[in-house]
N, C-alpha and C positions, 0 to 999 in steps of 0.2 A: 325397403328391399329393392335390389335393382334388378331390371330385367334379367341381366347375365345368372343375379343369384336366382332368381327364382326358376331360371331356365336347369341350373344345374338341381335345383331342392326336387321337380318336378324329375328329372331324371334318374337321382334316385330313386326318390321317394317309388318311384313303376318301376325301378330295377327290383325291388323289393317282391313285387306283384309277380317279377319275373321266377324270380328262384319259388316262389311258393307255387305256382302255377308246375314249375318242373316235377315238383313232389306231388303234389297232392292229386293232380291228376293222375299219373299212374295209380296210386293210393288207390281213387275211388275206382277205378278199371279192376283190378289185378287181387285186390286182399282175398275176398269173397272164395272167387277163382282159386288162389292161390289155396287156402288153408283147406276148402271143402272138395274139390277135386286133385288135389298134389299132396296136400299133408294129410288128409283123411279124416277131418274133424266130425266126430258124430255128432249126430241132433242136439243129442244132452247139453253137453258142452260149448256147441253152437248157442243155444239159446242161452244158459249161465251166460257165456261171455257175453252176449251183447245186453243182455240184464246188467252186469257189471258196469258194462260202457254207456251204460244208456243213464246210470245213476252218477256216475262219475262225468261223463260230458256233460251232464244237466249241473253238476252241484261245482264245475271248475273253472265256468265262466263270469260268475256273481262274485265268488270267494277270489280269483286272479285281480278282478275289476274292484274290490273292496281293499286289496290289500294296497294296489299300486292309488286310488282318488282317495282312501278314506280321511286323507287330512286337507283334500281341498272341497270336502263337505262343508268348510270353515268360510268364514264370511273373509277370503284372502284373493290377493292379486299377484299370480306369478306366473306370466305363461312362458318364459322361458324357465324355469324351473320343471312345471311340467312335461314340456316337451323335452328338455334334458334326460327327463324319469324314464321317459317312453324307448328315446335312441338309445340309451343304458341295457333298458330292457332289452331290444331287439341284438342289441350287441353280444349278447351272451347266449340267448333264446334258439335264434336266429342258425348258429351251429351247430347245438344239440337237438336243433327237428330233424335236422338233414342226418347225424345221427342215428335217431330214433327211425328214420325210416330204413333205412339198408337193416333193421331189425325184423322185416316183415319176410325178407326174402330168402334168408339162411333159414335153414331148422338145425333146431337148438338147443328143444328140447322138446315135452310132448306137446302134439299142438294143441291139446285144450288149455293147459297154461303159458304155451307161448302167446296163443290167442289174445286171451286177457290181458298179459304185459307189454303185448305187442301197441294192443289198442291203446292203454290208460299211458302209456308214456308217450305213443306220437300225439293222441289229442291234447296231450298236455302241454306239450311246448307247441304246436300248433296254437292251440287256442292263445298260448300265451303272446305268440309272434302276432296272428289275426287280431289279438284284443289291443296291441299295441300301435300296428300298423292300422287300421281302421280310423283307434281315437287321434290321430295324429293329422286326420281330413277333417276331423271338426276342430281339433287343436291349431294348427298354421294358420286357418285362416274364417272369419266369420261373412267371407265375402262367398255367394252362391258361388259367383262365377270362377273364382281360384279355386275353389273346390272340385266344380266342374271339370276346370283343367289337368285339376290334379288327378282324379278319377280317367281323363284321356290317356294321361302318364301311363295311368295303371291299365289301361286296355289295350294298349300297343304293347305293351311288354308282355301282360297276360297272353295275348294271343300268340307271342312268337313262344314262351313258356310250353303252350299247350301244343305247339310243335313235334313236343315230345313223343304225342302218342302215334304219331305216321311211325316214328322208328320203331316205337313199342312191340307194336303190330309185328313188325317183319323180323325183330329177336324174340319173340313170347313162341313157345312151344314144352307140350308138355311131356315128347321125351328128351329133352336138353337144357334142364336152365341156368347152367353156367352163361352163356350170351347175355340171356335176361339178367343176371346177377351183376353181372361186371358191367351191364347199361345202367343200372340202380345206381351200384356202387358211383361211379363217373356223375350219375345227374346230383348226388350229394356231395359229392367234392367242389362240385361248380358252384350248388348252391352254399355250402358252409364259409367259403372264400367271400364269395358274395357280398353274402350277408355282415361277415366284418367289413368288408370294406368299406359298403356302402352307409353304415352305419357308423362309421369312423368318419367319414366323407361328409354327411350328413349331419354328424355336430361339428363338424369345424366350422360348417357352411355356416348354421344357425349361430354360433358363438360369436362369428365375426358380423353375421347381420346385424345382432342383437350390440353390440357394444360401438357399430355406426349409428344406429338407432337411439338409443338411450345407454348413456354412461349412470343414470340414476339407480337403476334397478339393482337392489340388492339380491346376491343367491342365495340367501339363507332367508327370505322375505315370508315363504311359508314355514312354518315350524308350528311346534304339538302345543298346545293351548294347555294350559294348565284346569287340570277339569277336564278333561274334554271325552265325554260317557259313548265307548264305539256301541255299545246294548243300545244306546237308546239314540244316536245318529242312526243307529242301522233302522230300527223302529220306525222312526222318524220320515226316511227315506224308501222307506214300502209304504208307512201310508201315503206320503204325497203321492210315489206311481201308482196307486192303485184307485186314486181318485183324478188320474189322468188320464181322460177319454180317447183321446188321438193315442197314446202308447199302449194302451187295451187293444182298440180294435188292430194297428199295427201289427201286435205278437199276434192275435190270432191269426192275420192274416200270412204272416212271415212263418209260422209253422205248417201249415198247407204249404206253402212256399217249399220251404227247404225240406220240407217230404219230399215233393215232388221230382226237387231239383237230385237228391240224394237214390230215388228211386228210379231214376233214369239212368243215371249213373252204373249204379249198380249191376243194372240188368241189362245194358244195353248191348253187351258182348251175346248175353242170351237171347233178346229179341232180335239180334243179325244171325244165329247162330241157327235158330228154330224157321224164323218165319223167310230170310233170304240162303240160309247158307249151302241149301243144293241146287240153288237159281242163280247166283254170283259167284267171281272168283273173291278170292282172299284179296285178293287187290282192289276189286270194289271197296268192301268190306271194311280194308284197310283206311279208303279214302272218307269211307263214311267215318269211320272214326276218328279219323286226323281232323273233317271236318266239322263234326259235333263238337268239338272239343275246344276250335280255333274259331269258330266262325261265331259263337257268341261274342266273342272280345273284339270280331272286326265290327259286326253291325249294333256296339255298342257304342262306338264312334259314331254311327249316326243316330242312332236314340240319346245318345248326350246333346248335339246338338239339337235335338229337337225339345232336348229338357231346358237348354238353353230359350227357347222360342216358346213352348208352353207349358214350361215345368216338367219336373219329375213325377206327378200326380197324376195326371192325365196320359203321360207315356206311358204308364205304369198299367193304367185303366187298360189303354191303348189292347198293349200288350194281352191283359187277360183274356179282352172279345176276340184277339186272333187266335191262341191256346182254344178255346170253346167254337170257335167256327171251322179251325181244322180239323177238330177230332167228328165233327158232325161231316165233314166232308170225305173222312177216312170212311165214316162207316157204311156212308154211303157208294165208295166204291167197294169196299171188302177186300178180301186178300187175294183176289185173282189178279189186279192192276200191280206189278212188281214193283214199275218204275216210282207210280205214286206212291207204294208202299216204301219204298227207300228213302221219298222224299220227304215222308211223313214222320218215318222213324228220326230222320237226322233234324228235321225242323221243330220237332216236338222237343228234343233236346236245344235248339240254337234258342227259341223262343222262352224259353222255362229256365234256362243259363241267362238268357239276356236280361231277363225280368230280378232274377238274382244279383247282377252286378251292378245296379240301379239301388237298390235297394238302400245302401249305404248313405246315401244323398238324403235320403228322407230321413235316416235316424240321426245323423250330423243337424237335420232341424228339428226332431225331437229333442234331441241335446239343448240347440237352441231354446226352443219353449220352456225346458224344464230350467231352464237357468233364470228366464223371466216370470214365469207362474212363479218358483219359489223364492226368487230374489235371493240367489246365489252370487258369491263373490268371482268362482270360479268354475266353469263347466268339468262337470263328472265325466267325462268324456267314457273312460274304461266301464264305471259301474255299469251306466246305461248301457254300453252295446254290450257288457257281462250278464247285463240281467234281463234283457230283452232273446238272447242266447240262453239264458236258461228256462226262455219260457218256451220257446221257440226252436232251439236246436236237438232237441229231443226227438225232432222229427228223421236226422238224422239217423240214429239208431232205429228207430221204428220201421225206416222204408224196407231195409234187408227183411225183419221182422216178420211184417204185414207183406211185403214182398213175398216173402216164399209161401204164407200160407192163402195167401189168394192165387199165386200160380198154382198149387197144390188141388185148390177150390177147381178154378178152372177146369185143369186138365184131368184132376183124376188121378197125377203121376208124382211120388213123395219125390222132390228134388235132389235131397239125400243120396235119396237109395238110387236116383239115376246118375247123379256123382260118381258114387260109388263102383259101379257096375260100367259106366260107359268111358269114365275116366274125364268126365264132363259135364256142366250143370245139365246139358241134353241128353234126352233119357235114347238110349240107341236105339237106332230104326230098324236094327236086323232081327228085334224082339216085337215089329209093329206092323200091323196090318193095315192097309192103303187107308182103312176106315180109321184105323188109331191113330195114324198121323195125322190124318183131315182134322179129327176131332181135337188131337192135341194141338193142333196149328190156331185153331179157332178159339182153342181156351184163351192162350196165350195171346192172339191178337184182339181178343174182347178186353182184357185187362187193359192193354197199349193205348186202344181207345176209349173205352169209358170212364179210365181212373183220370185223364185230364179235362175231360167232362164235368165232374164231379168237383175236381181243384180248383176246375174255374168257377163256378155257380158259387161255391163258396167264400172263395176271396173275393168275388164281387161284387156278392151281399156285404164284406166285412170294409171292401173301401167304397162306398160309398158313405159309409158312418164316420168314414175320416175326415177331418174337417180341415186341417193342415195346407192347405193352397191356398192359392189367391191373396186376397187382402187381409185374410190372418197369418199367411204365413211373411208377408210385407209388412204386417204388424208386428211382427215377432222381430224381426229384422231389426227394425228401426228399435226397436225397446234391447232389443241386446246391442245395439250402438250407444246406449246411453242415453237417447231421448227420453224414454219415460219406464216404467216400472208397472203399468197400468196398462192390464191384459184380462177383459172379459172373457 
């Protein structure tokens, strides 16, 4: 592959990162907002749909990932075959997310069933677009540092993506949301185009690489084996992950993860809403948003390079002691310091986003090990990051969940019923007394700091048990180049 190609494969390949970044961060901002203070979702219902979602996100990232590897379970060699599978996928995927989302922002019908169909259909071309586009950073290429690169791809484009929410901000209001609507609509049209494009763009690239490269490879090289029992490959392929140590402690720790990163998310309109919103303007506010959003994907750029210099294990590490040394330094000032509290709110997001976009690099060399521990012909690319998603992405649904009933815990105040009544997750101040908002400030800032207290302690009991760097993960390397097959 020549410079030029790989210049333009890396250009998609983050243009890709850009259109999902357009969507889904509104997504994580705005759903919550949207259906429990504008559509008027009760508790009941509230809870049914994310029980729905929380069964269905868990059981569509294993089943997406079994449908698209389950024949390169097979002792076979085709990686342009595979990566054909993947740009296929995304080609069709790819428009029907963009789709799926402009379905959150019309009402349509009632919101407790719009709720559920709203959810199970964007996670579902979501996941299928993420489960393609991911396997496709361990599929191109088995060298760290092209991967690397290609992960920089996707972090310049993610961050100009997450651009989005500065505009968000200045059209989201909740007597008007026609502005909001027609921003929705507009960020799915960019992405739907997008997404064929560059996925059209992207196998021509690969077709013509692949056919300077080797004229031998035939496309029909994988095919279905005669015999070939999916009961008992599936069988087969849970016990080896479940007697692989390094992708154990992983999901544990990737579920802590994507709670956290999902419960930042979620609430983070609420925690500028409660704890800054009669001490800032909306332009602060705005800016803190715009930069939580963006500022993981800049200073992701330099935790790549530094993954370059001491790996991804140890930035990662890195990462946790900083999460556990800010929140000990928030609580030591408390909620009278504004400015540090801004700084705290937006960095507690940039740092817990950053640690998430990293993440990827480390199961691209789980993929690796597990291709050498089981002396596979061909990497599972989708299974693994489908099945490490379904151990782990549950966390997802859970943070809204646990979310509201520890705010609830907190403060004293059912979030609902302050929905309800103030036309906003904030329960209104014209019903509270100096002492109820003190108290309710305080619930609500106890949560902000000790729940990433807690994420960190436990993911850093879980990676230290990970044993994947250094000179086994340089083992792993060299044995999936083909030197040897012999991996204590």
């Amino acid at each position: 592959m020549t410079a030029a190609t790989a210049r333009h494969l890396g250009l998609h390949y983050g243009a890709m990162a850009l259109y999902i970044a357009l969507l889904h961060n509104i997504f994580l901002l705005y759903h919550i907002e949207m259906f429990v203070s504008l559509y008027k979702i009760d508790k009941f219902s509230f809870w049914v749909g994310e029980t729905i979602f929380l069964i269905w996100n868990s059981c569509n990232d294993p089943l997406f990932g079994w449908i698209s590897d389950r024949k390169f379970l097979m002792h076979t060699n085709d990686d342009s075959n595979i990566v054909l599978t993947r740009l296929r996928a995304l080609l069709w995927n790819g428009p029907l997310l963009a789709v799926s989302f402009v379905l959150f922002w019309v009402s349509w019908t009632f919101p407790a069933l719009q709720f559920v169909i709203c959810l199970c259909i964007y996670d579902g071309f979501l996941t299928m677009v993420d489960l393609h586009h991911t396997s496709l950073l361990a599929d191109l290429s088995i060298n760290t540092a092209v991967r690397t690169d290609l992960k920089v791809y996707c972090s310049v484009f993610s961050a100009i993506g997450s651009l989005s929410v500065f505009l968000s901000y200045a059209v989201w209001s909740h007597d008007s949301l026609f502005p909001f609507q027609m921003f929705c609509i507009s960020l799915a049209s960019v992405a739907a185009i997008g997404f064929f494009f560059s996925s059209k763009t992207l196998e021509t690239l690969f077709r013509k690489s692949e056919m300077k490269s080797s004229s031998t490879k035939r496309p029909d090289a994988v095919s279905e084996v005669v015999g070939f029992d999916d009961r008992a490959a599936a069988k087969a392929f849970i016990r080896e992950l479940a007697g692989h140590k390094n992708f154990i402690w992983f999901t544990a720790m990737n579920l802590i993860q994507v709670f956290h990163c999902h419960f930042n998310s979620n609430f983070f309109p609420l925690f500028l809403e409660i704890l800054l919103g009669e001490s800032v303007s909306s332009v602060v506010c705005s800016i803190l948003i715009g930069v939580s959003f963006v500022a993981p994907h800049v200073n992701n750029l330099y935790f790549l390079s530094l993954c370059r210099r001491f790996g991804a294990y140890d930035v990662i590490r890195l990462l946790f002691w900083i999460k556990l040394l800010l929140s000990f330094v928030m609580l030591f000032f408390g909620t009278d310091h504004l400015w540090m509290l801004c700084l705290f709110i937006a960095s507690n997001r940039v740092f817990t986003e950053g640690t998430c976009k990293l993440l990827n690099l480390v199961i691209t060399d789980l993929v690796d090990e597990d291709v050498v521990l089981h002396k596979r012909g061909q990497a599972v690319s989708a299974l693994m990051f489908g099945t490490i998603a379904l151990l782990s992405k549950p966390g997802q649904t859970l943070a809204p969940l646990i979310g509201t009933l520890l705010l609830t815990f907190n403060t004293g105040h059912d979030l609902f019923e302050s929905g309800n009544e103030a036309g906003s997750l904030k329960l209104s101040a014209a019903k509270m007394t100096e002492d109820m908002k003190a108290g309710y400030q305080r619930g609500v800032f106890n949560l902000l700091v000790y729940l990433p207290v807690f994420c960190a302690l436990v993911q850093l009991f879980c990676w230290t048990r990970f044993s994947l760097h250094g000179k086994r993960l340089d083992l792993v390397k060299r044995c999936r180049n083909g030197i040897s097959y012999t991996l204590v």
